[in-house]
C-alpha positions as CSV (number, residue, x, y, z in Angstrom):
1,X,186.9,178.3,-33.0
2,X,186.7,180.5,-29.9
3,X,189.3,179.4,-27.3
4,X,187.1,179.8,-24.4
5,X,183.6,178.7,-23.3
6,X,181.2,182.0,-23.3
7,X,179.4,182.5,-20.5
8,X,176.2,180.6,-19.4
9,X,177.0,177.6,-21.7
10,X,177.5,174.0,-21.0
11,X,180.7,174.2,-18.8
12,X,181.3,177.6,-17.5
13,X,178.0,178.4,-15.6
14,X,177.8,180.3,-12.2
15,X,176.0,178.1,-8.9
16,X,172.8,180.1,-9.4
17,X,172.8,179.4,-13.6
18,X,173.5,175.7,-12.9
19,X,170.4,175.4,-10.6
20,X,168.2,177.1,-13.2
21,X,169.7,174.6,-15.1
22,X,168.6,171.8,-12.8
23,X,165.2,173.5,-12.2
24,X,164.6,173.6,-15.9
25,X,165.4,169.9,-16.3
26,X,163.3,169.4,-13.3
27,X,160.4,170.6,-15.0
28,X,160.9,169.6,-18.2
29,X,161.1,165.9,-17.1
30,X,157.8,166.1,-15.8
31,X,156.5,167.5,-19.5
32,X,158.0,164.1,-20.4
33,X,156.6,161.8,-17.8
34,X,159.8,160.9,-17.1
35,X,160.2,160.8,-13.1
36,X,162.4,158.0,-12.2
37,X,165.4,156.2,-14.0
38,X,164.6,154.2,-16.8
39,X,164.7,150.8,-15.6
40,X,162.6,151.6,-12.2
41,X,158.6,150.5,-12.7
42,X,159.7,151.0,-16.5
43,X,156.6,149.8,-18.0
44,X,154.9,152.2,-15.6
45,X,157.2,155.2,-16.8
46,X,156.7,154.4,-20.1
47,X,153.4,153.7,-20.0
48,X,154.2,150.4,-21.7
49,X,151.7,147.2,-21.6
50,X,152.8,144.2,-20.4
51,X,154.1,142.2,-23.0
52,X,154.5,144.7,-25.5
53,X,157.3,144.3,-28.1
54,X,160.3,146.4,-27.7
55,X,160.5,146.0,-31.8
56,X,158.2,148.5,-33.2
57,X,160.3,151.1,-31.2
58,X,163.5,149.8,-32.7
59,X,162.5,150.1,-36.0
60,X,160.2,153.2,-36.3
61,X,162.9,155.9,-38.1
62,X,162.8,159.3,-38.1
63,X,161.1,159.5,-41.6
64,X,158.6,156.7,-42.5
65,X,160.2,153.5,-43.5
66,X,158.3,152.4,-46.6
67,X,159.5,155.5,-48.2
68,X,162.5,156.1,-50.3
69,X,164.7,159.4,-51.0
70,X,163.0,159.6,-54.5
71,X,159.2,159.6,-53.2
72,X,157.2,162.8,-52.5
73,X,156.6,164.4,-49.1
74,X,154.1,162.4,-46.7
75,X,151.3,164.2,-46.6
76,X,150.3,166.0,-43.4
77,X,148.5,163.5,-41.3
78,X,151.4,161.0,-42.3
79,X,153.8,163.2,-41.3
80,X,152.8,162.7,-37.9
81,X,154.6,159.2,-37.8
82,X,157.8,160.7,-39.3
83,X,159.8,161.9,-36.2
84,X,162.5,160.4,-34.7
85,X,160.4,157.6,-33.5
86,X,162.7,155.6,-31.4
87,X,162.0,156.5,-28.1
88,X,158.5,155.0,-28.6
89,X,157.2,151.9,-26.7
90,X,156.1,149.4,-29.8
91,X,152.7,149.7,-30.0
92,X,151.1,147.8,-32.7
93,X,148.8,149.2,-35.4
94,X,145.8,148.2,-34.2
95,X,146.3,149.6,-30.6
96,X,144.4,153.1,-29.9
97,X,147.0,156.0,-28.7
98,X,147.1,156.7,-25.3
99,X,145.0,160.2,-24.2
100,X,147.4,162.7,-24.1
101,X,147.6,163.9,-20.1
102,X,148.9,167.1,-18.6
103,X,151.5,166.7,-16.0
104,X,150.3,167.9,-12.8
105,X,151.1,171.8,-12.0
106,X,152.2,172.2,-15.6
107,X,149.0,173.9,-16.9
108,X,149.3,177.1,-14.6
109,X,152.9,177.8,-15.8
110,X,152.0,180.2,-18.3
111,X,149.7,181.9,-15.9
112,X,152.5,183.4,-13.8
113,X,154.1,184.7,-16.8
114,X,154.6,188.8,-17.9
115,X,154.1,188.1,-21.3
116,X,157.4,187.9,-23.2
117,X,156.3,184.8,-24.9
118,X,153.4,186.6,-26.5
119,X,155.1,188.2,-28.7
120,X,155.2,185.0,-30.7
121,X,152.1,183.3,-29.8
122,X,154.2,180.8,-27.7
123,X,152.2,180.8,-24.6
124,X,149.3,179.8,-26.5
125,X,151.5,176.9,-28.5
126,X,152.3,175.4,-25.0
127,X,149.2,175.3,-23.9
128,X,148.2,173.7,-27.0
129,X,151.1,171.0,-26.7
130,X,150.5,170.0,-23.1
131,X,146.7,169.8,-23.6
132,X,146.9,167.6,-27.1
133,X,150.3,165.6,-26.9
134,X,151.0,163.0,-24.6
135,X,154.6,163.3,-22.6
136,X,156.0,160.8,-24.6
137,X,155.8,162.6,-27.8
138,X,156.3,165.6,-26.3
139,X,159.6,163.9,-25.1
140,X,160.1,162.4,-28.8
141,X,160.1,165.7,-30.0
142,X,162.7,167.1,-27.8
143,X,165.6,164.5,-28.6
144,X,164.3,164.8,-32.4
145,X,165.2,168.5,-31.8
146,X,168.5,167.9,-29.9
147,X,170.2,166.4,-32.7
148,X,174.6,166.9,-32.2
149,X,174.0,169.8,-30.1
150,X,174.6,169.4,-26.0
151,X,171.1,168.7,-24.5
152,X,172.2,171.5,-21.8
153,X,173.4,173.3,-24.7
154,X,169.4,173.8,-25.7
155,X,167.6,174.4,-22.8
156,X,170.2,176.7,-22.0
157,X,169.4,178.8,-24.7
158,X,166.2,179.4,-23.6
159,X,167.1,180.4,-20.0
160,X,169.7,182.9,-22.0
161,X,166.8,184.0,-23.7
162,X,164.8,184.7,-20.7
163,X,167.0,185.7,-18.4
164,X,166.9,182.9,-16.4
165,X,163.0,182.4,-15.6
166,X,163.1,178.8,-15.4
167,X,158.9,179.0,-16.3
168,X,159.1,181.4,-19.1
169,X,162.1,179.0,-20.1
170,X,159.9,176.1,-20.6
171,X,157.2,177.9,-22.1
172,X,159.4,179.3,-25.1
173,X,161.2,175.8,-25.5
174,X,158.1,173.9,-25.7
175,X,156.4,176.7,-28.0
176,X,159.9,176.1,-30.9
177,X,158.9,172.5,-30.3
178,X,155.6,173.0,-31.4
179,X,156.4,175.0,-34.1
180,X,159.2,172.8,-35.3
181,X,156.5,169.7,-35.4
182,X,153.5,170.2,-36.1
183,X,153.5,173.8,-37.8
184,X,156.7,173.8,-40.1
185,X,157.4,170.0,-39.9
186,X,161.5,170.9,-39.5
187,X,162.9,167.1,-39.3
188,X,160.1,164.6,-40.5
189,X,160.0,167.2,-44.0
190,X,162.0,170.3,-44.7
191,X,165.3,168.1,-43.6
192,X,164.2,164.9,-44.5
193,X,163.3,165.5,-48.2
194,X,165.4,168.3,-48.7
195,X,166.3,169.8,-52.1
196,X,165.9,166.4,-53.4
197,X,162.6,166.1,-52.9
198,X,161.8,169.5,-54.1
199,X,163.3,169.0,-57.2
200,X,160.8,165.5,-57.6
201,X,158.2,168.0,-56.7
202,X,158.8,170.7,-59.5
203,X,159.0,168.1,-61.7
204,X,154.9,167.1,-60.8
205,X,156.3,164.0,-58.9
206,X,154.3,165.6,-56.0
207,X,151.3,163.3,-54.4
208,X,148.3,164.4,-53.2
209,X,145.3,166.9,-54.3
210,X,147.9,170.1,-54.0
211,X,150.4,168.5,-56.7
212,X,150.2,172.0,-58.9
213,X,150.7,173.6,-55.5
214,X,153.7,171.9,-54.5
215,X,154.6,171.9,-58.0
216,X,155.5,175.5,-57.7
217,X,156.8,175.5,-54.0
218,X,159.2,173.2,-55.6
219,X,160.5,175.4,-58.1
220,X,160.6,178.2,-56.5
221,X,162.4,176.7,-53.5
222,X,165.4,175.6,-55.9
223,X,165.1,178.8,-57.6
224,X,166.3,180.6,-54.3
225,X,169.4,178.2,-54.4
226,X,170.0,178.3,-57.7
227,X,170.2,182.3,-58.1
228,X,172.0,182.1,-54.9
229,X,169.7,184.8,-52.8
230,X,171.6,183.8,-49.8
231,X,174.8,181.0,-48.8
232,X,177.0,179.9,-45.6
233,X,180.4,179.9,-46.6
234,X,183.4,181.3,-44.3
235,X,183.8,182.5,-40.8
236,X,183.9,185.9,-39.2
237,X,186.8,187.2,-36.7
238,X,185.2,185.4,-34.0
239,X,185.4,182.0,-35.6
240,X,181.4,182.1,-36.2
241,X,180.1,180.4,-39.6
242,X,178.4,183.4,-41.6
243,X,175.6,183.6,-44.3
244,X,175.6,185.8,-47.0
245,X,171.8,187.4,-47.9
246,X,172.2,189.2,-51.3
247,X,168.8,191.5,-51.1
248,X,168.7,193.4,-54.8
249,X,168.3,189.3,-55.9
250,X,164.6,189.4,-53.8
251,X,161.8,190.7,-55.3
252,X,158.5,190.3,-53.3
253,X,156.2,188.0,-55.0
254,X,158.5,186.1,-57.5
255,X,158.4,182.8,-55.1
256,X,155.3,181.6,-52.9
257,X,155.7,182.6,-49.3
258,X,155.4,179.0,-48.5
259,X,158.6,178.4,-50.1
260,X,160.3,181.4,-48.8
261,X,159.8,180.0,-45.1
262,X,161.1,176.6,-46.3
263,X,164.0,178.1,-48.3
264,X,164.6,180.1,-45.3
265,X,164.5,177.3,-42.3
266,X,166.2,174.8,-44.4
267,X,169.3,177.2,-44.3
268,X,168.5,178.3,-40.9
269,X,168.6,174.3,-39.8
270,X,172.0,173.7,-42.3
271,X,173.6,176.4,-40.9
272,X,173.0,174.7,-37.7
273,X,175.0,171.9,-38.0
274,X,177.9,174.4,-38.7
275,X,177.5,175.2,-34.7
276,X,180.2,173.3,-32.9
277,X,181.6,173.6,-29.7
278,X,182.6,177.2,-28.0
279,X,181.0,178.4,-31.2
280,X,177.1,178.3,-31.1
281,X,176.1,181.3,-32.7
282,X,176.3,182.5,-36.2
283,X,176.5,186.0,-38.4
284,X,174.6,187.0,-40.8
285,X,175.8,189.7,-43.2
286,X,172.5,191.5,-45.2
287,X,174.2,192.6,-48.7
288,X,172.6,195.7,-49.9
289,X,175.1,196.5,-52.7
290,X,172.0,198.0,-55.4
291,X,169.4,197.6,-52.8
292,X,166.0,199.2,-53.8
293,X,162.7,199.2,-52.8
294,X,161.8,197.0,-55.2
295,X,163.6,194.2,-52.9
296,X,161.3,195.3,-50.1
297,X,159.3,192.9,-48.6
298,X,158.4,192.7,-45.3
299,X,157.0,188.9,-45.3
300,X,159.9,187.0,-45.5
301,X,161.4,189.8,-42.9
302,X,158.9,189.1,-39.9
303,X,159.0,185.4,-41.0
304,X,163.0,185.7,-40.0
305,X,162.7,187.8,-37.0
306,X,160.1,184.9,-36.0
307,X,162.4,182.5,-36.5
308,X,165.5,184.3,-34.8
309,X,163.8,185.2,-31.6
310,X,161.2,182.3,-30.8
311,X,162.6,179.2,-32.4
312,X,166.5,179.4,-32.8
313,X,166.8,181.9,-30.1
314,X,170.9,182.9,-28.7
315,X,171.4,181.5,-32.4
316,X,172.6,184.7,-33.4
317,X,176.1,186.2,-33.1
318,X,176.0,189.5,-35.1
319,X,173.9,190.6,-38.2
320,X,176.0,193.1,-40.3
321,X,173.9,195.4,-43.1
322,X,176.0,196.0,-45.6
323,X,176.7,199.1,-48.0
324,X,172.6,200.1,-46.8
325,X,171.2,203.2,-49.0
326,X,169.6,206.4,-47.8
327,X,166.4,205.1,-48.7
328,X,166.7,202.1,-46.4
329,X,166.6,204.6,-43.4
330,X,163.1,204.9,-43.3
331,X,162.9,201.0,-43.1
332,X,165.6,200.5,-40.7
333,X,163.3,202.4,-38.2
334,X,160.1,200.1,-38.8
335,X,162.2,196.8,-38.5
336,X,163.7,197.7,-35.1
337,X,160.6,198.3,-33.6
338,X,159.6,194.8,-34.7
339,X,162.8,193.4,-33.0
340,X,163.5,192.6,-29.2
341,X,166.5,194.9,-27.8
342,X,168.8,192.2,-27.4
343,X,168.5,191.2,-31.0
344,X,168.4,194.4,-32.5
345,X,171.8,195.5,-30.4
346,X,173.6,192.5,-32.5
347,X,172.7,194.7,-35.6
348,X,175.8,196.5,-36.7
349,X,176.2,198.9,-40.3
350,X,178.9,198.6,-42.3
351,X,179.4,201.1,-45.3
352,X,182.8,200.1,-46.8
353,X,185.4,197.0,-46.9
354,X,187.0,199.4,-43.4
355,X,184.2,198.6,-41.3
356,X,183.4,195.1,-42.2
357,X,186.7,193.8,-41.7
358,X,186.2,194.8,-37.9
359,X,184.5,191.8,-38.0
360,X,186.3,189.9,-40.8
361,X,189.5,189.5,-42.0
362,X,190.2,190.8,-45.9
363,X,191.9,188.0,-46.3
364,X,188.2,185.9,-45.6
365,X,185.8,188.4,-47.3
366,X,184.8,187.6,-50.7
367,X,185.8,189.7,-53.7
368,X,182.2,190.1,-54.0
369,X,182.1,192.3,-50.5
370,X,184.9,194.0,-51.3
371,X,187.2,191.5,-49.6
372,X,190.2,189.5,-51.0
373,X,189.1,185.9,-51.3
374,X,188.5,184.3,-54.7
375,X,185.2,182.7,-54.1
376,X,182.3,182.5,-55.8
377,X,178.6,180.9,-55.3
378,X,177.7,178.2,-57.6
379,X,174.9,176.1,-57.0
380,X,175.5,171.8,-57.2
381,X,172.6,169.9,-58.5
382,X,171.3,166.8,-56.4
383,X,172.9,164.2,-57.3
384,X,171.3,160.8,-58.5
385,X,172.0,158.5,-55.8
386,X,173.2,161.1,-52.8
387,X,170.0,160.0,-50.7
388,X,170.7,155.9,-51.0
389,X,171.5,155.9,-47.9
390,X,168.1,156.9,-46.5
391,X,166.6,153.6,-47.9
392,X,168.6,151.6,-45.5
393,X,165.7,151.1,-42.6
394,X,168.0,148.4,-41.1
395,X,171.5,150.5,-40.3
396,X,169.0,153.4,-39.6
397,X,167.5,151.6,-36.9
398,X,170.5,149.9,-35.7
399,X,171.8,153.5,-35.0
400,X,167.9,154.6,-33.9
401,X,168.3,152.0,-31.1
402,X,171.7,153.3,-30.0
403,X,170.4,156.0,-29.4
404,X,167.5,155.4,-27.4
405,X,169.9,153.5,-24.9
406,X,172.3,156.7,-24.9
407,X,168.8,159.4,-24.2
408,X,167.9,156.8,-21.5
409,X,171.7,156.9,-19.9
410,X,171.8,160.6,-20.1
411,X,168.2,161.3,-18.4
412,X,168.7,158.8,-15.9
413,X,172.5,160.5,-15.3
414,X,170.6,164.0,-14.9
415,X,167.9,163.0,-12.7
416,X,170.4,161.9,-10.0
417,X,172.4,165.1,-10.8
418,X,169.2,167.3,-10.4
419,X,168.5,165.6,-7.3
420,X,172.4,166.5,-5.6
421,X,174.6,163.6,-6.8
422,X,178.1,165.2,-7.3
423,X,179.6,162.3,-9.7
424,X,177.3,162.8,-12.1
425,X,178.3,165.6,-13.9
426,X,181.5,163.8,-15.7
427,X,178.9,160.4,-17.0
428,X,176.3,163.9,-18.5
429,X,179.4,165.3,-20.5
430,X,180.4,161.4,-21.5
431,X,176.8,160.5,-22.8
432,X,176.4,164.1,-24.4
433,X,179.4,163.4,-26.3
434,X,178.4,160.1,-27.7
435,X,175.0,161.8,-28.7
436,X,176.6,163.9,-31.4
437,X,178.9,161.4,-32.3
438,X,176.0,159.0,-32.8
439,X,174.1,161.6,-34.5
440,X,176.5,162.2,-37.3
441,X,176.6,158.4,-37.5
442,X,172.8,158.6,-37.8
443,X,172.6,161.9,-40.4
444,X,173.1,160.4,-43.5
445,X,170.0,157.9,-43.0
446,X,167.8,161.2,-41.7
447,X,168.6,163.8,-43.5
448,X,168.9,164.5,-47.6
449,X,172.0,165.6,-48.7
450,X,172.4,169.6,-49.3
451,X,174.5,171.7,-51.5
452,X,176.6,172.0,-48.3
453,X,177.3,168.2,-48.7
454,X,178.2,168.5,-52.3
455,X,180.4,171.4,-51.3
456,X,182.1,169.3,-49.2
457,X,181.7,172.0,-46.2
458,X,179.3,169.2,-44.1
459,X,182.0,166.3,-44.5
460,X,181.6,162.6,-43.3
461,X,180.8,162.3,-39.6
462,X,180.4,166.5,-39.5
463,X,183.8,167.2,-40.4
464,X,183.3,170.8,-41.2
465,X,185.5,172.5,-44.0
466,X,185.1,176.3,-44.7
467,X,187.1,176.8,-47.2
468,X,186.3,173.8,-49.0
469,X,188.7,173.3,-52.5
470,X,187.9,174.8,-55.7
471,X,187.7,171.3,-57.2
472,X,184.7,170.7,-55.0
473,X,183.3,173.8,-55.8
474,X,183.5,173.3,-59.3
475,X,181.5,170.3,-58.7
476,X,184.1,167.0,-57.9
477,X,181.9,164.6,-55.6
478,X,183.7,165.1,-52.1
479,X,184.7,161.4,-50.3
480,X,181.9,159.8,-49.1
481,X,178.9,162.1,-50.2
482,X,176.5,159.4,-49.8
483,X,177.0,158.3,-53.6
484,X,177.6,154.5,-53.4
């Protein structure tokens, strides 16, 4: 783990950074029509009814409660109620939504902007979000988003990401919201079922018209796993967790693109909760040992590029092509135009075992690369059983409730911080703290298990392991999988 903070994180940020900072938050409490502490007028804040119950909002979960680990996917209009739902007021069925408003000032942001969130149709995704959602979900889907991270942590990567334009900021943040919820469903589906429930859905388990559809996304979602087309495992020089991408196993057209984006942002969100600390970005090392242009296929390569520098942006430490051919020159030049300069200056070619141990130790490269370690991917079936937890709607919302009184302390401590108080900034770093310690407490009731579970590299309450034993590997259930 890196020893010191980098720059422009939570920490180690200059005056003018820190007031972006505050600007941001600023702004982005108005999104949530949050402007004073909760507890002030609350049931005007909140635009709660007097005498509405605070129970609905304690027990809505993340994913809906009358489901169970071994049902299909909600369908789509379903999934709407399948966020991390505790920050709602408790609204009963038969009550009619509120309108959703735009706060005041907000819809001219993306007016003043030069375009850099074009690129990615995010511009037009936060104008759809502030016209359609109301603040409070807007807000929902935020914290749903934040999950162990720092909430500084994430809005500072989109300042990082554009250079510090508080506006164009916002914009981009908001747009990876929308794309997280209501485009690729991130939390309330690709998380929340996980491989399990694609395994129930390649077995015709599947509900809805689509069952031979999802039939096959199933299958060809745990096919990608199983043949092992990419993995996380070890760490680089710089103490970053890396992902292996073995390219000759691709060939375009043998899965639906539908389950290459899900294969592809259910590792992108795993390898997510390997980011801890000083460490926040990973590397990615493209194996092109018997690359050829066969394994071609743009697709899933704009879909990652999409991913990289709109919705997980600063997410990436280096990307490292590995042992490329001649005849991926030619390529090479049409990807780079496709990338912004900051992401395509991470990329960095490595012919031989020399040049990648410049950025990892011999010692820490697999035998497969060339390297020394003794390691070898081998996929772990779901287990019966790993998911129980996820049926628990009591616990869940014991913890759901927690941590609507923790969101509630840390906005309240920031809006006194963004407004000058100098005490603050000790009570933000307290509350953020308990957040990812109350998120870990919370993950094995919102998320399904994944091979990094059974690999014993997520442990219990995030304890990460690397290097996890071969026992595990070889597939020993690790202490408290989730396997009553």
């Amino acid at each position: 783990m890196a020893e010191t903070i980098p720059p422009g994180r939570p920490g180690n940020l200059t005056a003018e950074q820190e007031q972006k900072l505050k600007e941001l938050w600023k702004i982005t409490f108005r999104l949530f029509g949050v402007q004073k502490p909760h507890g002030q007028d609350e049931a005007q804040l909140n635009g709660a009814a007097n005498g509405e119950s605070e129970a609905a909002s304690e027990t809505t979960s993340t994913a809906p409660s009358d489901k169970t680990s071994a049902e299909p996917p909600a369908t789509p209009d379903k999934r709407k109620k399948s966020r991390l739902g505790f920050l709602r007021r408790g609204k009963t069925e038969s009550e009619t939504p509120a309108a959703p408003t735009s706060p005041s000032g907000l819809e001219s942001i993306a007016e003043s902007l030069d375009g850099a969130n074009e690129k990615h149709g995010q511009t037009k995704s936060f104008r759809e979000t502030i016209a359609s959602q109301p603040p409070e979900s807007i807000r929902e889907t935020f914290w749903s988003m934040v999950k162990h991270d720092h909430p500084d942590g994430i809005l500072l990567r989109y300042l990082r990401a554009r250079k510090w334009d508080v506006n164009a900021a916002l914009v981009m943040m908001v747009g990876a919201m929308h794309w997280r919820d209501q485009e690729i469903h991130v939390d309330d589906d690709i998380m929340y079922r996980g491989e399990e429930g694609c395994l129930l859905d390649s077995q015709g388990k599947a509900e809805g018209a689509n069952n031979s559809s999802k039939e096959r996304d199933g299958k060809d979602f745990l096919a990608q796993y199983r043949m092992g087309k990419s993995f996380l495992h070890g760490l680089d020089k710089e103490g970053r967790p890396m992902c292996v991408v073995r390219v000759r196993i691709h060939h375009g057209g043998d899965q639906t693109v539908s389950s290459l984006e899900r294969y592809t942002v259910h590792t992108i969100e795993t390898a997510r909760l390997l980011l801890r600390g000083n460490v926040d970005t990973a590397t990615i090392i493209f194996d092109m040992t018997d690359f050829s242009l066969a394994n071609m296929d743009y697709t899933p390569v704009k879909f990652m590029i999409k991913c990289f520098e709109a919705n997980y942006p600063e997410s990436l430490g280096a990307v490292l092509v590995h042992k490329s051919p001649w005849i991926f020159q030619g390529i090479w030049k049409i990807i780079r135009g496709w990338l912004d300069p900051v992401v395509a200056a991470k990329v960095h070619f490595t012919g031989n075992l020399t040049e990648l141990t410049e950025f990892i130790d011999k010692s820490k490269a697999m035998k497969e690369l060339g390297g020394d370690e003794d390691w070898e991917y081998q996929y772990i079936e779901p287990r019966e059983g790993e998911n129980d937890r996820m049926k628990d709607t009591t616990k869940k919302s014991e913890l759901l409730k927690v941590r609507k009184e923790l969101v509630k302390k840390y906005e309240n401590s920031t809006l006194a911080w963004t407004d000058g108080a100098t005490d603050e900034s000790g009570k933000r770093s307290d509350v953020a703290g308990q957040l990812a310690e109350n998120y870990w407490q919370l993950d094995p009731y919102i998320r399904a298990r994944t091979l990094y579970d059974r690999l014993g590299l997520i442990g219990p309450q995030g304890k990460l392991d690397f290097y996890p034993s071969k026992d595990t590997t070889n597939g020993e259930q690790p202490k408290d999988s989730g396997v009553e």
